[in-house]
BASEKOL-690881 format. One record per residue (C-alpha): residue number from 1; residue in one letter; y, x, z negated. Coordinates in pm, whole numbers, padded with zeros to 5 digits. Layout:
N
- n, res, y, x, z
- NUM, A, Y, X, Z .
...
***
This chain:
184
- n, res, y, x, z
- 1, X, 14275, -11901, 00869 .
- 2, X, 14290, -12201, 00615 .
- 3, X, 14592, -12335, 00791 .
- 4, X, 14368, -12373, 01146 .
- 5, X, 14097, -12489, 00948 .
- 6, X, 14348, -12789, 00836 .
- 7, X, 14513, -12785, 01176 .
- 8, X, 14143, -12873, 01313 .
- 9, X, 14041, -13107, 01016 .
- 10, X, 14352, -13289, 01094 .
- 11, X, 14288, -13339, 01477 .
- 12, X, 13908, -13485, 01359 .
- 13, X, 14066, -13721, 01148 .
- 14, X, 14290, -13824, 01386 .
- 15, X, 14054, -13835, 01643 .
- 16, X, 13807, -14026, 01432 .
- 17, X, 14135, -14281, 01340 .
- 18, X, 14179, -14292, 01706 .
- 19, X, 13821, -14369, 01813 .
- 20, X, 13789, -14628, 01501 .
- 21, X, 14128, -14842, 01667 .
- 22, X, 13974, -14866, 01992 .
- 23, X, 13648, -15012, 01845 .
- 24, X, 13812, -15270, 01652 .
- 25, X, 14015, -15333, 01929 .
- 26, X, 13696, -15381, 02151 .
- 27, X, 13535, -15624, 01889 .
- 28, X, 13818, -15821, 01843 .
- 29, X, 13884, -15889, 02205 .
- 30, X, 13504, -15961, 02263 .
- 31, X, 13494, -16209, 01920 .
- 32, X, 13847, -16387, 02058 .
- 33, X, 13677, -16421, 02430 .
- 34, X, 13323, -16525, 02272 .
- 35, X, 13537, -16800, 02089 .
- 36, X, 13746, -16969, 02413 .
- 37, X, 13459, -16935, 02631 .
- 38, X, 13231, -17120, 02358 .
- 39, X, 13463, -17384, 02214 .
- 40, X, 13757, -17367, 02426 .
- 41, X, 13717, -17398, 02795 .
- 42, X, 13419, -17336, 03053 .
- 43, X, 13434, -17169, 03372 .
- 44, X, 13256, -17349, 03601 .
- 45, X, 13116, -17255, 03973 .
- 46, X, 13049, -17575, 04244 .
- 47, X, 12778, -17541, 04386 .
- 48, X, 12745, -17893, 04641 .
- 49, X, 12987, -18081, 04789 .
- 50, X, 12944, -18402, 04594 .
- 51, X, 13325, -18374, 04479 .
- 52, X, 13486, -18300, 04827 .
- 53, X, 13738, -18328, 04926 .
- 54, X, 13888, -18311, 04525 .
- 55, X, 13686, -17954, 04496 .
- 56, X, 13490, -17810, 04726 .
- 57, X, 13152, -17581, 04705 .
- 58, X, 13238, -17213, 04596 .
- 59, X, 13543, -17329, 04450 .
- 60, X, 13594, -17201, 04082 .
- 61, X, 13708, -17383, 03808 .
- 62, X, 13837, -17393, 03440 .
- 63, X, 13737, -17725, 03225 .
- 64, X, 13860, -17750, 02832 .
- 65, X, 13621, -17819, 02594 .
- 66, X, 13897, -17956, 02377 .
- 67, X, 14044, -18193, 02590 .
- 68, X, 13819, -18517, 02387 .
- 69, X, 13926, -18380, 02053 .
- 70, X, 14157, -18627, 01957 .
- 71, X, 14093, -18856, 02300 .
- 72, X, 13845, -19006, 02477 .
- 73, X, 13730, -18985, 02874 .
- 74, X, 13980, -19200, 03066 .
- 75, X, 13900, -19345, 03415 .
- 76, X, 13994, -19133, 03642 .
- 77, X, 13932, -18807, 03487 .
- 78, X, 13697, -18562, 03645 .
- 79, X, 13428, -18408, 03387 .
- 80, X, 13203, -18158, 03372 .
- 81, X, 12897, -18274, 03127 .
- 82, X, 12501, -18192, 03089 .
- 83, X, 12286, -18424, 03334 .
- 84, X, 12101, -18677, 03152 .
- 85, X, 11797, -18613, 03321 .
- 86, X, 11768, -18302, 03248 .
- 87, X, 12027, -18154, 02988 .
- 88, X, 11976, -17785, 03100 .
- 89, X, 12170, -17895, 03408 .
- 90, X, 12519, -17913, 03396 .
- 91, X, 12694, -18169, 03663 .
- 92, X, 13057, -18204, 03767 .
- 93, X, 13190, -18578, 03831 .
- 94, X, 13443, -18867, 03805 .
- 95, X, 13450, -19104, 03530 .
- 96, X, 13503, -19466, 03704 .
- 97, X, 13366, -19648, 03432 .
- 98, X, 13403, -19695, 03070 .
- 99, X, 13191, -19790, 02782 .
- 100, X, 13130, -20149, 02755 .
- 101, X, 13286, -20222, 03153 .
- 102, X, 13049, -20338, 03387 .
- 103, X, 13041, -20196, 03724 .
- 104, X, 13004, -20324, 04060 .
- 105, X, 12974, -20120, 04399 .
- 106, X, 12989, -20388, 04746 .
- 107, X, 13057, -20264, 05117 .
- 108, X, 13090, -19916, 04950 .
- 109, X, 13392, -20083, 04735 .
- 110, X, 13394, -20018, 04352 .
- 111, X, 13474, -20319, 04116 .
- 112, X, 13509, -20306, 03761 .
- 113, X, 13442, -20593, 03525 .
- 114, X, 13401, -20894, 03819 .
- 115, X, 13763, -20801, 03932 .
- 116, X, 13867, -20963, 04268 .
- 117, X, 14049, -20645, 04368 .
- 118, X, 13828, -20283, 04415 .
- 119, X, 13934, -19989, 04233 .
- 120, X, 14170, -19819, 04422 .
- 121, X, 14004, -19449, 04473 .
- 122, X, 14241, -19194, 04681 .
- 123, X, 14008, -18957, 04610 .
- 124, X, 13708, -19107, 04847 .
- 125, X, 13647, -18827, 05105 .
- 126, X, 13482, -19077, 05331 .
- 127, X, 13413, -19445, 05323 .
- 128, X, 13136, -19502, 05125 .
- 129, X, 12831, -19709, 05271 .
- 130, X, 12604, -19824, 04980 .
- 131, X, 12618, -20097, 04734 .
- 132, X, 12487, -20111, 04329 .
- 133, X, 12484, -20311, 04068 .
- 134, X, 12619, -20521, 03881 .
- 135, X, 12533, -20237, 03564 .
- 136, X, 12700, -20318, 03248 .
- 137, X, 12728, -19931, 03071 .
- 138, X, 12597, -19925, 02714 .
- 139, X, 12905, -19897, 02435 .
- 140, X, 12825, -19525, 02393 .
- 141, X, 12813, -19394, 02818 .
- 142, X, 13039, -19315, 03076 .
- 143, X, 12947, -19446, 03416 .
- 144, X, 13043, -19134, 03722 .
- 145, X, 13010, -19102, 04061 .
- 146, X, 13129, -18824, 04265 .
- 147, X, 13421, -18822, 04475 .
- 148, X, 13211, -18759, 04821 .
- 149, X, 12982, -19079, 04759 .
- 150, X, 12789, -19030, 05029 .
- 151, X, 12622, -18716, 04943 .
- 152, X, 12648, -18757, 04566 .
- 153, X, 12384, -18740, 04368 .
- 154, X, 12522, -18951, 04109 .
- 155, X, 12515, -19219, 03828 .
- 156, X, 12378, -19459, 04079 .
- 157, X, 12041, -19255, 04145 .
- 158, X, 11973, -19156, 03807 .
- 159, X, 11739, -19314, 03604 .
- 160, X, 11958, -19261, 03264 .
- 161, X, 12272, -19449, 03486 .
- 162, X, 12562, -19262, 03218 .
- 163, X, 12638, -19004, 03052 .
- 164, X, 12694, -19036, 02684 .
- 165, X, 13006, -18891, 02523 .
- 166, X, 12788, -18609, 02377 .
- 167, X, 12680, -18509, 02691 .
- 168, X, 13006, -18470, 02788 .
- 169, X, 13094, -18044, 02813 .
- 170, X, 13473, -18124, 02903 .
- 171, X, 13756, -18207, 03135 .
- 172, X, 13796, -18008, 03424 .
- 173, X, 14185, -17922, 03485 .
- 174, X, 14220, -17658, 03673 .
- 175, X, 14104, -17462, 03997 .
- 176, X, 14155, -17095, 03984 .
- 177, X, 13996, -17034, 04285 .
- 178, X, 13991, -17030, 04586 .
- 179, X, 14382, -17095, 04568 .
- 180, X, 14549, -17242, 04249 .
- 181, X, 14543, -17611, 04217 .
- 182, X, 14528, -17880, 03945 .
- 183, X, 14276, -18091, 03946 .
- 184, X, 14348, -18480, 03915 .
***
């Protein structure tokens, strides 16, 4: 009799041993994803068409949150940051130009700094139509348009006309859905 009564003291321990592993395990794995999905990347849903043909609405994405640690935004790069006119909105966009530049857009043609020569944008769905500027961006902002300029709402129409580096949420890399792609 006191053997089964060990036998069965045994089996709660070990049950209690078992059921105390799988919590731990639990918590951990929800503190380690609570941890990349607040400081490491952001998974991001589009929901217009202002970046077509580079990503298109429905497509899902992953941006890193670390990717201005040790950097800053470079022309070129597409970024997901909060909208300056209203922070609790979170936009997706291209950074054409940087802090300091002075921007210039003629016959739908983007020209940085008074250059004689447009950017050259293979991204463009379409040909743009509008013109803006010149707009010289403060020492602390990032001017961005998006890649489908004419149905962008963008830099151009804001009244804040860039984003400022704290705005900026992070760089988005990489589309996960709906096929795996890159983003450049």
């Amino acid at each position: 009799m006191e053997k089964e009564q060990e036998q069965e003291n045994k089996k709660k321990q070990n049950f209690r041993k078992e059921v105390r592993s799988w919590i731990v395990c639990i918590a951990a794995t929800l503190a380690i994803t609570l941890f990349i999905t607040n400081f490491v990347i952001v998974n991001a849903s589009i929901p217009s068409g202002s970046m077509e043909n580079t990503i298109m609405t429905g497509d899902k994405l992953i941006a890193f949150r670390t990717a201005y640690l040790f950097s800053e935004p470079e022309r070129g790069d597409v970024i997901i940051f909060e909208y300056p006119d209203d922070e609790s909105e979170w936009y997706i966009k291209r950074v054409i130009a940087l802090p300091g530049e002075t921007i210039e857009v003629k016959d739908g043609k983007v020209y940085i700094n008074g250059s004689k020569k447009p950017l050259k944008e293979p991204y463009i769905k379409e040909e743009p139509v509008d013109d803006f500027g010149p707009y010289k961006v403060p020492k602390n902002g990032y001017f961005v348009m998006g890649d489908n300029r004419n149905s962008s709402n963008d830099a151009r129409e804001w009244q804040t006309h860039y984003v400022t580096r704290e705005e900026i949420i992070g760089k988005a890399s990489f589309r996960y859905y709906p096929s795996p792609k890159w983003i450049k």
